[in-house]
C-alpha positions as MATLAB code, in Angstrom:
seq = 'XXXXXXXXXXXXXXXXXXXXXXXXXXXXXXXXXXXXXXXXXXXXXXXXXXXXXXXXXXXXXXXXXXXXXXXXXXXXXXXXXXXXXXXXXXXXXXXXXXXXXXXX';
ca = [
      33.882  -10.810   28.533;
      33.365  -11.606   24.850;
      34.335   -9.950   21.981;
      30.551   -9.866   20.591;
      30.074   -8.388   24.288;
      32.403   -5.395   24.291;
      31.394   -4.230   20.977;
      27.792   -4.036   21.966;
      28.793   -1.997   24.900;
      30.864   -0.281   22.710;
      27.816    0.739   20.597;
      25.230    1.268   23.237;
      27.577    4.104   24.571;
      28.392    5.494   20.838;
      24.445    5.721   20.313;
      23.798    7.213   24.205;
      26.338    9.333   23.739;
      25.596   10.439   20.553;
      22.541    9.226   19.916;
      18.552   10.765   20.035;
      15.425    9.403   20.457;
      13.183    9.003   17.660;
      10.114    7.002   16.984;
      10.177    4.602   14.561;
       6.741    2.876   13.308;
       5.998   -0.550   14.893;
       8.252   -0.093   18.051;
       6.612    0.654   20.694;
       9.196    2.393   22.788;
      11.680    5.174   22.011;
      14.482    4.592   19.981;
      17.970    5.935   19.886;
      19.261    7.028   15.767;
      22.159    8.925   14.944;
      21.645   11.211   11.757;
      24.450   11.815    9.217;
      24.903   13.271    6.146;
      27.306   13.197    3.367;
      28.302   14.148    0.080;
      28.249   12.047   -2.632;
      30.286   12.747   -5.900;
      27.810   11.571   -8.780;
      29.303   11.317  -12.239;
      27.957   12.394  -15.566;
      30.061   11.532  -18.428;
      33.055   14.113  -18.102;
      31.004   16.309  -15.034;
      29.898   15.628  -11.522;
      27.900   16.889   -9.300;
      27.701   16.371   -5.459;
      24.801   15.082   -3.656;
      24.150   15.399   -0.045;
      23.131   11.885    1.393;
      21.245   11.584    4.552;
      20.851    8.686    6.612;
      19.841    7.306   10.221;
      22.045    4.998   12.179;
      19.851    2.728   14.124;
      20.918   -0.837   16.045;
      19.328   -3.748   15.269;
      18.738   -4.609   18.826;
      15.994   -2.021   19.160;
      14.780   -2.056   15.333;
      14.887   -5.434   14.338;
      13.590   -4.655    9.971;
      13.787   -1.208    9.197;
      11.737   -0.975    5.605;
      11.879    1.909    2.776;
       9.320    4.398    3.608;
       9.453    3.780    7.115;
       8.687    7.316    8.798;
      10.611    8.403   11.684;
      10.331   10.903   13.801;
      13.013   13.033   15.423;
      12.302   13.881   19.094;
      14.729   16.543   19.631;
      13.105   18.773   16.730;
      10.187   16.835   15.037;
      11.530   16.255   12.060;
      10.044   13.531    9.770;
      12.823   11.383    7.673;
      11.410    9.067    5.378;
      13.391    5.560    4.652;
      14.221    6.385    0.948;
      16.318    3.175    0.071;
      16.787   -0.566    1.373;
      18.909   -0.424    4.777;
      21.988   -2.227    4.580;
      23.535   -4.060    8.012;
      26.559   -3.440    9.182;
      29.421   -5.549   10.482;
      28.763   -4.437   14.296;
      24.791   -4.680   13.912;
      23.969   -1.457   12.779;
      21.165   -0.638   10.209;
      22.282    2.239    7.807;
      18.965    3.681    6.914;
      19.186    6.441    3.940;
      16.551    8.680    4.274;
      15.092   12.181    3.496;
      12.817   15.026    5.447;
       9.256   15.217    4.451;
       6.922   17.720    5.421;
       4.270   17.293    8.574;
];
């Protein structure tokens, strides 16, 4: 087995695992996101503040361009998260999608 191999298995059992479904527009099937958050120091001359950062993790395997203002929806709750910036690819193949709730 390949390198390339074992870390996609690696990641299809991070995102079962830890993963839920969610429907993403254009995809026809369910697919499996992990949502995050952070904070985010933000600097204003001699002040900060901290900013809480939400975003989806999603594999490229099952969403091949994830665009800003992409809607999701969260199937566990039915949440809406918006795609708020451009998603950036990781090394192992996995969009970074930040995003924020809108309402229904």
């Amino acid at each position: 087995m390949s390198f390339p191999d074992v870390v996609a298995r690696q990641q299809a059992a991070v995102f079962r695992t830890l993963g839920q479904d969610a429907t993403w527009p254009g995809i026809a099937d369910p697919v499996r996101v992990i949502p995050r958050e952070r904070d985010d120091p933000v600097g204003f001359g001699e002040s900060f503040d901290i900013r809480r950062v939400r975003f989806l993790r999603v594999r490229k395997v099952e969403v091949a361009a994830p665009a800003a203002d992409d809607v999701v929806t969260l199937a566990l709750d039915g949440r809406l998260l918006k795609v708020i910036a451009q998603p950036r690819l990781d090394r192992k193949g996995v969009w970074v999608c930040e995003v924020t709730e809108v309402a229904p």
